[in-house]
DOVO-447024 format. One record per residue (C-alpha): x, z, y. Coordinates in steps of 0.2 Angstrom, whole numbers. Each point is the difference from the previous one (the first is absolute). Last residue first. Example, Ala and Ser with C-alpha at 12.3 -4.5 7.8 and 13.67 -1.06 7.14 Angstrom:
// DOVO-447024
+-------+-------+-------+
|  east |    up | north |
+-------+-------+-------+
|    68 |    36 |    -5 |
|    -6 |     3 |   -17 |
+-------+-------+-------+
***
This chain:
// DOVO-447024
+-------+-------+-------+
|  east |    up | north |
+-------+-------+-------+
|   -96 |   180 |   -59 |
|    19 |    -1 |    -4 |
|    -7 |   -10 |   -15 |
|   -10 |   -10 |     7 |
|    12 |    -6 |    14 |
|    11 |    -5 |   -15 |
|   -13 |    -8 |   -10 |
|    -7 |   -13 |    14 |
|    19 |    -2 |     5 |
|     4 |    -7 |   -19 |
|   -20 |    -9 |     0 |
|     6 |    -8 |    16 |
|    20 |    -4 |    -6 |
|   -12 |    -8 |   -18 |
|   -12 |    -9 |    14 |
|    15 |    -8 |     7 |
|     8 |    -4 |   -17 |
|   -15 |   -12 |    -3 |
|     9 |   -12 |    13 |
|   -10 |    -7 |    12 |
|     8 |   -13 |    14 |
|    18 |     8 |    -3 |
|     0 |   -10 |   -19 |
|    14 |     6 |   -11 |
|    -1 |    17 |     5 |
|    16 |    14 |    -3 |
|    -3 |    19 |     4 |
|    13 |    11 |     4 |
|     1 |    21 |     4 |
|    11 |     5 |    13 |
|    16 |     9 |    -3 |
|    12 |   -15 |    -2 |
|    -7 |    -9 |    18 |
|    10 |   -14 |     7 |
|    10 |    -4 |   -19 |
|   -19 |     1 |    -6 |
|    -5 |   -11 |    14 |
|    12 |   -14 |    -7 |
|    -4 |     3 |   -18 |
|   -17 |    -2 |     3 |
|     1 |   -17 |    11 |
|    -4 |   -11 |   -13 |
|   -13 |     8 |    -8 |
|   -10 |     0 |    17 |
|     1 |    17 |     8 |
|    -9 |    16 |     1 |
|     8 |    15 |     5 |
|    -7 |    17 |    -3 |
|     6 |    17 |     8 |
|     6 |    -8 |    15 |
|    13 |     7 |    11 |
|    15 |    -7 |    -7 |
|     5 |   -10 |    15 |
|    -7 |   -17 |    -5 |
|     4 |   -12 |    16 |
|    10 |   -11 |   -11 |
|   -16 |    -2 |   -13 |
|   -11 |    -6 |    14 |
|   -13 |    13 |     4 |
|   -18 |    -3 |    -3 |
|   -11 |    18 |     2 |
|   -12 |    10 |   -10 |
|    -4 |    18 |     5 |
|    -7 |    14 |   -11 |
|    -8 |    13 |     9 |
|   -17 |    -4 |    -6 |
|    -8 |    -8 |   -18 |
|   -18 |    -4 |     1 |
|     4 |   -12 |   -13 |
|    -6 |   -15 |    13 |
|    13 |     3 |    10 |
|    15 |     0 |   -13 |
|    -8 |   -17 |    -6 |
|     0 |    -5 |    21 |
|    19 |     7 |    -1 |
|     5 |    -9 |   -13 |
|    -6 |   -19 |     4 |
|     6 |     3 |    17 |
|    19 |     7 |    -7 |
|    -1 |   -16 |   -10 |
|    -3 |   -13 |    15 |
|    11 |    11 |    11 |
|    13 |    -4 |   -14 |
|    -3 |   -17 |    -4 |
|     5 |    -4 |    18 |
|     6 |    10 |    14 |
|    16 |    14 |    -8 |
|    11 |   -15 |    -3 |
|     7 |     0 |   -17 |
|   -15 |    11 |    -5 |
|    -8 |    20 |     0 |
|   -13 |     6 |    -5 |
|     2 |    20 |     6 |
|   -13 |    14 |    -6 |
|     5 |    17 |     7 |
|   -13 |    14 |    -5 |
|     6 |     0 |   -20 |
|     5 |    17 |    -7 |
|    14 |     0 |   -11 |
|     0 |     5 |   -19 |
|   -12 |    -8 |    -6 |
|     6 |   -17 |     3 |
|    19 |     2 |    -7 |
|    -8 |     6 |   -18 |
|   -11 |   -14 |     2 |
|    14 |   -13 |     3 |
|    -5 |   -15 |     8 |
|     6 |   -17 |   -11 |
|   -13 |   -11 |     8 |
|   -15 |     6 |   -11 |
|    -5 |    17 |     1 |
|    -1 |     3 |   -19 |
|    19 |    -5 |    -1 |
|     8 |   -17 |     5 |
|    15 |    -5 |    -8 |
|    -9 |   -18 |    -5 |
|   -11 |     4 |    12 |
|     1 |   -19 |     6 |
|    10 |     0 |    14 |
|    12 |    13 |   -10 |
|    11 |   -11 |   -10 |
|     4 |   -10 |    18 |
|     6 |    18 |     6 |
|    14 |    -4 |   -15 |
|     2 |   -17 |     3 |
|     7 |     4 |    16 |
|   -13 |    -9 |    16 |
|     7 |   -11 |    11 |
|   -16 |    -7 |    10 |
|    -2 |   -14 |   -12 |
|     1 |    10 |   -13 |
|   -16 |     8 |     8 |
|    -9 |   -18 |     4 |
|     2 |    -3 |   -20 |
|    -9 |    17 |    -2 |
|   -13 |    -5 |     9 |
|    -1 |   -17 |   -12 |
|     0 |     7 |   -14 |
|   -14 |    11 |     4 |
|    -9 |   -17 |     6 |
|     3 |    -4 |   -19 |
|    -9 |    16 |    -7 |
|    -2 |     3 |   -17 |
|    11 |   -15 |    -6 |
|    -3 |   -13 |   -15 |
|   -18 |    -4 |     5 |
|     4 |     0 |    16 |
|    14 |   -14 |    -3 |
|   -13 |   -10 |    -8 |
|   -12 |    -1 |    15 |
|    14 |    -1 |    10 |
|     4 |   -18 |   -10 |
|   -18 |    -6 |     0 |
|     0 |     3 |    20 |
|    18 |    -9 |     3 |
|    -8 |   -16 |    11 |
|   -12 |    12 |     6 |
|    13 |    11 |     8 |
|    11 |   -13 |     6 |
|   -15 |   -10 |     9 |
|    -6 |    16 |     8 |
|    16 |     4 |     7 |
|     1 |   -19 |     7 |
|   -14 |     0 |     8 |
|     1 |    19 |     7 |
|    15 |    -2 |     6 |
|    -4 |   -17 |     7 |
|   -16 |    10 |     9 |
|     9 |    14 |     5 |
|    15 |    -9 |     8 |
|   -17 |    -9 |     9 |
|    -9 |    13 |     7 |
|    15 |    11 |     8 |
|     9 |   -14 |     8 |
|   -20 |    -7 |     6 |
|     0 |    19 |     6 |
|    18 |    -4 |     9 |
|    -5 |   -16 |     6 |
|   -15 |     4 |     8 |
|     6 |    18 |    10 |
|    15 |   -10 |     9 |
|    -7 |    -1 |    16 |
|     6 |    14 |     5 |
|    13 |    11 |   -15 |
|    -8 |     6 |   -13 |
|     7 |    18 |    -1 |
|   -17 |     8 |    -2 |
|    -7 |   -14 |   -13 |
|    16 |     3 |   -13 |
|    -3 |    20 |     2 |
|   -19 |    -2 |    -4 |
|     6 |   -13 |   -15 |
|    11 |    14 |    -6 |
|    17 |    -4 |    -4 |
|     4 |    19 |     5 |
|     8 |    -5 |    13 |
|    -2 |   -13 |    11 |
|    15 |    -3 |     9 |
|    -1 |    -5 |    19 |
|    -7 |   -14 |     9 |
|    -8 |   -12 |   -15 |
|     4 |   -16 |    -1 |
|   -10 |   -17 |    -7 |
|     3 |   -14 |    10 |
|    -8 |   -14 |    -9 |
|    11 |    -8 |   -11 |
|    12 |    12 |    -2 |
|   -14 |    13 |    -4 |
|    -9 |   -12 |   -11 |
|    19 |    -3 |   -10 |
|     3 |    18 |    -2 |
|   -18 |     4 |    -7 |
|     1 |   -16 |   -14 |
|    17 |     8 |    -4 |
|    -5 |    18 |    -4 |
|   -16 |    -7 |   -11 |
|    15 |   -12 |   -10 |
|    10 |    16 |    -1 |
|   -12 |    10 |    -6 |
|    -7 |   -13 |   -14 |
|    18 |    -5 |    -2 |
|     1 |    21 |    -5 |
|   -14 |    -2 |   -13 |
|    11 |    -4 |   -12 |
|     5 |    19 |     0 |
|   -14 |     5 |   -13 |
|    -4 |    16 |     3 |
|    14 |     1 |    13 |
|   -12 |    -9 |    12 |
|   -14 |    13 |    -4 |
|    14 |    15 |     0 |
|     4 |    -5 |    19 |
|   -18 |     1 |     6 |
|    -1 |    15 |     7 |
|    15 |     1 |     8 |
|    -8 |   -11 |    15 |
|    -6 |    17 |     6 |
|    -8 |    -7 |    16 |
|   -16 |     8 |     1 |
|   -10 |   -14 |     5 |
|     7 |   -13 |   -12 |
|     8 |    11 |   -14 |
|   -13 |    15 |    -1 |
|   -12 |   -13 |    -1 |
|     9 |   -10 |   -13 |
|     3 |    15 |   -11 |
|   -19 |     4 |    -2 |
|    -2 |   -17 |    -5 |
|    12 |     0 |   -11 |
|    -3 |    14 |   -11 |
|   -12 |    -7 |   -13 |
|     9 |   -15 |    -4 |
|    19 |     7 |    -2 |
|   -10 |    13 |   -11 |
|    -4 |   -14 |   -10 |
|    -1 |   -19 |     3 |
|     3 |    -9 |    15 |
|    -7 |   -16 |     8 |
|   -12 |     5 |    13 |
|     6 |    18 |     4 |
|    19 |    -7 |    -3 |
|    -3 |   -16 |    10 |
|    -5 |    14 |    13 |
|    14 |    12 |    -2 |
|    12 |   -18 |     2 |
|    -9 |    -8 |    15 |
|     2 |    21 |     8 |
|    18 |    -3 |    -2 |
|     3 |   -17 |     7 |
|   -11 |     3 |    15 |
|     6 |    18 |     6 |
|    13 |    -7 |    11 |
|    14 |    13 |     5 |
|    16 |   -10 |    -9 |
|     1 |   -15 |    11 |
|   -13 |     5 |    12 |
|    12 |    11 |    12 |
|    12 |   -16 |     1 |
|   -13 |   -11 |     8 |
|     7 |     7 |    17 |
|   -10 |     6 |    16 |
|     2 |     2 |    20 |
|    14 |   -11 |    -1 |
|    16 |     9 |     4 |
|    -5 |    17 |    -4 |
|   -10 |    -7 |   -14 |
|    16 |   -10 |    -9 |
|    10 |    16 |     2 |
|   -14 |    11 |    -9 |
|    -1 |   -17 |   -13 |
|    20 |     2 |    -3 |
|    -2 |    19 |    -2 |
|   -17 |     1 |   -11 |
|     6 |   -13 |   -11 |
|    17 |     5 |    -5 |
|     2 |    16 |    -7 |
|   -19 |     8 |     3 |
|    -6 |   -14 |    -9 |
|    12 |    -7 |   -14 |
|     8 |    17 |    -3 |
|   -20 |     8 |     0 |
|    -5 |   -16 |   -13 |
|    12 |     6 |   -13 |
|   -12 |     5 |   -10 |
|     0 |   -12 |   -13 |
|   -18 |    -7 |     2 |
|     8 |     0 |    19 |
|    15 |    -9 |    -4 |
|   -10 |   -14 |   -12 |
|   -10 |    -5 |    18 |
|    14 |     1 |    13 |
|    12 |   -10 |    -8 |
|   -12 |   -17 |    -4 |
|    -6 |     7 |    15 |
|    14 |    -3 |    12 |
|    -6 |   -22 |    -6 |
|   -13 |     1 |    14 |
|    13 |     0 |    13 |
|     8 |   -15 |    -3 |
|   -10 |   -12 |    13 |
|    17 |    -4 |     4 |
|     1 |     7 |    19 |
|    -9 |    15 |    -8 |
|    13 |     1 |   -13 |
|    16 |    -3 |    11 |
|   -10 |    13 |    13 |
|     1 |    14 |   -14 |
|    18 |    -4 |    -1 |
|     6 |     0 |    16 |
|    -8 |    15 |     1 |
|     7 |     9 |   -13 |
|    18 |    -7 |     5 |
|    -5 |     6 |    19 |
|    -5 |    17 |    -8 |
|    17 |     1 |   -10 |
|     7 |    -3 |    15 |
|    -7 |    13 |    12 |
|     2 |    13 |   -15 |
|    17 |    -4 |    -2 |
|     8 |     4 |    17 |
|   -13 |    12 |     3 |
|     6 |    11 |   -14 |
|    20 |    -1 |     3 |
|    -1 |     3 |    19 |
|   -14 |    11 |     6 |
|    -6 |     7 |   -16 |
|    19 |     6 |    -4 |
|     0 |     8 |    17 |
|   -17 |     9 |    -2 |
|     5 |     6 |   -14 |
|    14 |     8 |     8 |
|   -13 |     7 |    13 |
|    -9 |     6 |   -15 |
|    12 |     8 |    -6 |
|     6 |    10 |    14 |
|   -17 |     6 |     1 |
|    -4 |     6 |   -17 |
|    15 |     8 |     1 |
|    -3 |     9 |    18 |
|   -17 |     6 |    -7 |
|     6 |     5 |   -16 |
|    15 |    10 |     7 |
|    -9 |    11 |    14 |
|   -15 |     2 |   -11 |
|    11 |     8 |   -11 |
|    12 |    11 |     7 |
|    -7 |    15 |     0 |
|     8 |     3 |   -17 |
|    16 |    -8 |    -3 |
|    -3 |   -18 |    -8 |
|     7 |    -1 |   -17 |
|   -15 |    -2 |    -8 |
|    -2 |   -18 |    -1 |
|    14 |    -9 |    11 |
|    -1 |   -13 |   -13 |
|   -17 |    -2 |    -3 |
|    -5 |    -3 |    17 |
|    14 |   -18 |     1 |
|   -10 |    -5 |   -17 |
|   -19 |     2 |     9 |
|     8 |    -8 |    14 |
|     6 |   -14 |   -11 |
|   -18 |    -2 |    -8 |
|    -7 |    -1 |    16 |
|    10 |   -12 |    11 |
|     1 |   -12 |   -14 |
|   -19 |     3 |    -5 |
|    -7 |    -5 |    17 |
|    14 |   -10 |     7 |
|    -4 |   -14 |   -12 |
|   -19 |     0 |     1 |
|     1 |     3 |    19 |
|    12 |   -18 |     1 |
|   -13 |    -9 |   -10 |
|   -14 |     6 |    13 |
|    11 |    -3 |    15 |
|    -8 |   -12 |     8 |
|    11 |   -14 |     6 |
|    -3 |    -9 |    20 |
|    -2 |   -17 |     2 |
|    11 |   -13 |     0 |
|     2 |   -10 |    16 |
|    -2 |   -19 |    -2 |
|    -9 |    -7 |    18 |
|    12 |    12 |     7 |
|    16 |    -9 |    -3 |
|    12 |    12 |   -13 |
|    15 |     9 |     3 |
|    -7 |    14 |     8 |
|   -13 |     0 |   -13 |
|    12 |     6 |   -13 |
|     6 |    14 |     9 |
|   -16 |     7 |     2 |
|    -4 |    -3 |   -18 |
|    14 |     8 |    -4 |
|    -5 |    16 |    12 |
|   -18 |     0 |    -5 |
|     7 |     4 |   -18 |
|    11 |    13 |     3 |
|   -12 |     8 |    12 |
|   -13 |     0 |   -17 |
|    15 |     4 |   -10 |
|     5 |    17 |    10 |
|   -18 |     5 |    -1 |
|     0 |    -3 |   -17 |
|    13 |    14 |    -3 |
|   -10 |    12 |    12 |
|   -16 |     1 |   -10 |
|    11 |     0 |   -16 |
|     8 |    16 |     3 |
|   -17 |     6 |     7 |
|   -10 |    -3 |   -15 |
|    15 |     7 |   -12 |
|    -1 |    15 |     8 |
|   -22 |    -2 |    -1 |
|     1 |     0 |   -18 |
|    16 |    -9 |    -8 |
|    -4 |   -14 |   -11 |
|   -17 |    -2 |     4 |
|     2 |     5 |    17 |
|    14 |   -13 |     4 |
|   -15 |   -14 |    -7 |
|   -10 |     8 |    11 |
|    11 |     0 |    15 |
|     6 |   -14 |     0 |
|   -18 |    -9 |    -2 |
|    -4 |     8 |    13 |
|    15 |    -5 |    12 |
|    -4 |   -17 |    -7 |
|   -18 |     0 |     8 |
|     5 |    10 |    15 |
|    13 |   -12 |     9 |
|    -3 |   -17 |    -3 |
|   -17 |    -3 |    -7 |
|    -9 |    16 |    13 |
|    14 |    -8 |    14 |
|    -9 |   -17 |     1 |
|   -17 |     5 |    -3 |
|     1 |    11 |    13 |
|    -2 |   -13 |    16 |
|   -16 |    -6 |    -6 |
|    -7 |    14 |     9 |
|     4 |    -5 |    15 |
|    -1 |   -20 |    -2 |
|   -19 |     2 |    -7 |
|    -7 |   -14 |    -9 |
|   -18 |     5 |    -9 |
|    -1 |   -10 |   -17 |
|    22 |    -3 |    -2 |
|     8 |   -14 |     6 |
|     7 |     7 |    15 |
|     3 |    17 |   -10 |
|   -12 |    14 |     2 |
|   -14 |    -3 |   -13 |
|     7 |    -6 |   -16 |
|    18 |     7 |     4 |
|    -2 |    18 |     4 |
|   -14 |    -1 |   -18 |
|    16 |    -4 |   -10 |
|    10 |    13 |     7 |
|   -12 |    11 |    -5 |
|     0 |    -6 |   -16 |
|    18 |    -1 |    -1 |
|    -2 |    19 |     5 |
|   -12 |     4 |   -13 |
|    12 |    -9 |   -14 |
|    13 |    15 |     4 |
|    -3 |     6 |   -16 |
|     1 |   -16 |   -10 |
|    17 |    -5 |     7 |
|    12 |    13 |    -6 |
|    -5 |     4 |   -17 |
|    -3 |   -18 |    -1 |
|    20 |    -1 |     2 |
|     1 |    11 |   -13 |
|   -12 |    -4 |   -13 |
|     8 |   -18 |     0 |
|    18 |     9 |    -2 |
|   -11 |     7 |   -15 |
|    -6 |   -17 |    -6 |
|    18 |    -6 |     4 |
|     6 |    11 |   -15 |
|   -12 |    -2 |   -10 |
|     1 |   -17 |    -3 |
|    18 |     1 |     0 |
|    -2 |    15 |   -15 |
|   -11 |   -12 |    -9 |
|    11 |   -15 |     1 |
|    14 |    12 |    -7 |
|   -12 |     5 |   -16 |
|    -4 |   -19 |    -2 |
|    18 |    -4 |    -1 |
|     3 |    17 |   -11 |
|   -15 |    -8 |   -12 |
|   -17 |     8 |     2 |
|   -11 |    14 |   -10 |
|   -16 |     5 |     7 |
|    -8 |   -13 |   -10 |
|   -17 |    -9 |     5 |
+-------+-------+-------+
***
């Protein structure tokens, strides 16, 4: 494929890239506080009136854990991430002003309504990923003005009163403006998903869902829309369908396995491996460059995604919180009671029509690969580097996912730059910090183990939290340059495949020379 586009396809790419990265956000804001929506999750299988062991005491902190502290967490990471802990706080308070906000219009509301049709109450999860970054990213411009010109002694006294004072504005403009349109853009949402149910609609979401998340645009789709509508739906309901729209591992495991069966190559070869780590481990990433290989394969996806939808609808399928990773482990755990048949026959039969159908297109254009091989060196190579584009990459890192620019090292690291630090701070890092980054950083540090190599530590970070502490980073080639910006003084390697790259053992045989040498 050509790294060269047209302007129109240029300015798609930039918009692609653009809400992948406002996808990254609002995922940088979600995933970590998934152990508390787990926790949440467990409240509500076992306490609620419904739940395995009813208990009305304890019951009684699900509702303020999904009112209160879930968005304030979510406030405050996402104010973290662009502010530290001042821009936490700032946030913290903003969304408390929106929560109250909120339970006031809805107050309001019901006392004009019978009690047979009261609304319930709005969580503020959309509202905490609004205030977060507003109130943030202006206190972080309010600071900068008054930036050394503060008398000395006088410091503390002036941020603490600033970051208060802000905050309490914030507060005002969550209270009125934010929960004003937050409260209905959830009851459009809702209306919405419950037109689709009420039409048996539902299943169509995946002719969206599936090509987004081949396109990386799954975190916008998930963490956006889903996770909030189904979180509302489960506070009201016990469960919601809407956490197994984009979270099933069916569809992508029926494709790795048509590909193990069906494929050709290195594709072949590697996608067994890559549908364990997709299906128990939950890095559905994995098989994006498989579908981009030969993007037909899509309506297999869509058609597996669609078959999992319908069972659920037809059967009740509903998990009680989100299940993230999209590991089959994670799916089982948040099933919700009495729903544990449907969502494993979900899971079962999306893999099986994936698989059907995947295995149908790949033998139907067997002759046709075969020739393309012949013409290439490595089409499932293509195929990665396919997935990269899609994830925004310039054409000029895209010259280097091959070694095209790459020196003896591979991956474009400078020798000269290598030698001359000391590597004892090794950090993978990724978009999110959980995923193919602790898988990678595992894979390193159990090679580095195995060296006999001590006092060099291996950690997963997510590129945002980099803070140019590392010696080493390790990224996928897509992210490179965005580390790079993070970290200019560390050292840089690139891997195409976070699973086993054979530049692992080159950064061990590098640390392996340097701890010799200073033996």
């Amino acid at each position: 494929m050509t790294t060269t586009s047209a302007p129109a396809t240029a300015g798609g790419s930039k918009a692609r890239v653009g809400v992948q990265r406002f996808g990254t956000f609002l995922s940088g804001m979600i995933m970590p506080n998934i152990p508390a929506l787990i926790a949440w999750g467990i409240f509500t299988a076992f306490f609620i009136a419904v739940g395995f062991t009813p208990n009305a005491d304890l019951a009684t902190i699900v509702g303020p854990f999904i009112h209160y502290l879930l968005p304030l967490l979510i406030a405050y990471t996402g104010g973290s991430i662009v502010y530290g802990i001042r821009g936490g706080v700032v946030a913290s308070i903003a969304t408390m002003g929106a929560i109250a906000g909120s339970d006031l219009l809805i107050a309001q509301v019901n006392a004009t309504l019978p009690a047979d049709n009261q609304l319930g109450q709005v969580h503020m999860f959309i509202g905490a990923m609004i205030m977060a970054p507003l109130s943030a990213y202006t206190m972080k411009w309010l600071d900068s003005l008054w930036e050394g010109k503060i008398r000395a002694g006088f410091e503390m006294l002036v941020n603490m009163f600033s970051a208060g004072i802000w905050g309490f504005a914030m507060a005002i403009v969550g209270f009125y403006p934010v929960a004003w349109l937050v409260n209905g853009l959830m009851q459009i949402l809702s209306n919405g998903v419950n037109w689709l149910i009420e039409l048996n609609l539902l299943p169509l979401t995946s002719i969206l869902i599936e090509p987004a998340k081949v396109l990386f645009l799954n975190n916008a789709v998930n963490h956006g829309v889903l996770t909030p509508l189904g979180i509302q739906q489960a506070s009201e309901n016990g469960s919601s369908i809407l956490f197994l729209l984009e979270a099933n591992p069916g569809p992508g495991v029926g494709l790795l396995l048509a590909f193990a069966f069906f494929g050709l190559g290195a594709a072949r070869a590697s996608a067994p491996g890559a549908a364990i780590i997709q299906f128990f481990g939950g890095i559905h990433e994995v098989y994006f460059p498989y579908a981009l290989m030969k993007p037909v394969l899509i309506l297999a996806l869509i058609a597996g995604g669609m078959t999992g939808v319908t069972t659920n609808m037809v059967l009740g399928g509903a998990l009680r919180a989100p299940a993230a990773p999209g590991s089959i482990i994670a799916v089982i755990a948040q099933t919700a009671s009495g729903a544990y048949f449907a969502v494993i026959l979900s899971v079962i039969l999306s893999a099986a029509v994936t698989f059907v159908i995947a295995a149908v297109i790949l033998r139907a254009s067997r002759k046709r690969d075969l020739a393309a091989m012949a013409a290439t060196d490595d089409a499932f190579g293509a195929a990665i580097t396919q997935t990269e584009a899609a994830k925004g990459k310039s054409s000029d890192a895209l010259s280097n996912l091959r070694g095209g620019a790459a020196t003896s090292t591979g991956g474009g690291v400078e020798p000269a730059v290598m030698t001359e630090r000391t590597i004892s701070n090794i950090v993978f890092a990724c978009d999110a910090g959980m995923g193919s980054s602790a898988m990678g950083s595992s894979v390193l540090r159990n090679k580095i183990k195995k060296a006999g190599i001590e006092d060099v530590t291996v950690t997963n970070k997510a590129i945002a939290a980099l803070d140019g502490s590392a010696d080493l980073v390790i990224t996928q080639n897509q992210l490179t340059d965005r580390a790079r910006q993070k970290t200019p003084e560390a050292i840089h390697v690139s891997v195409d495949n976070f699973m086993n790259s054979p530049k692992y053992d080159e950064v061990v045989e590098l640390v392996r020379d340097q701890h010799q040498d200073g033996a």
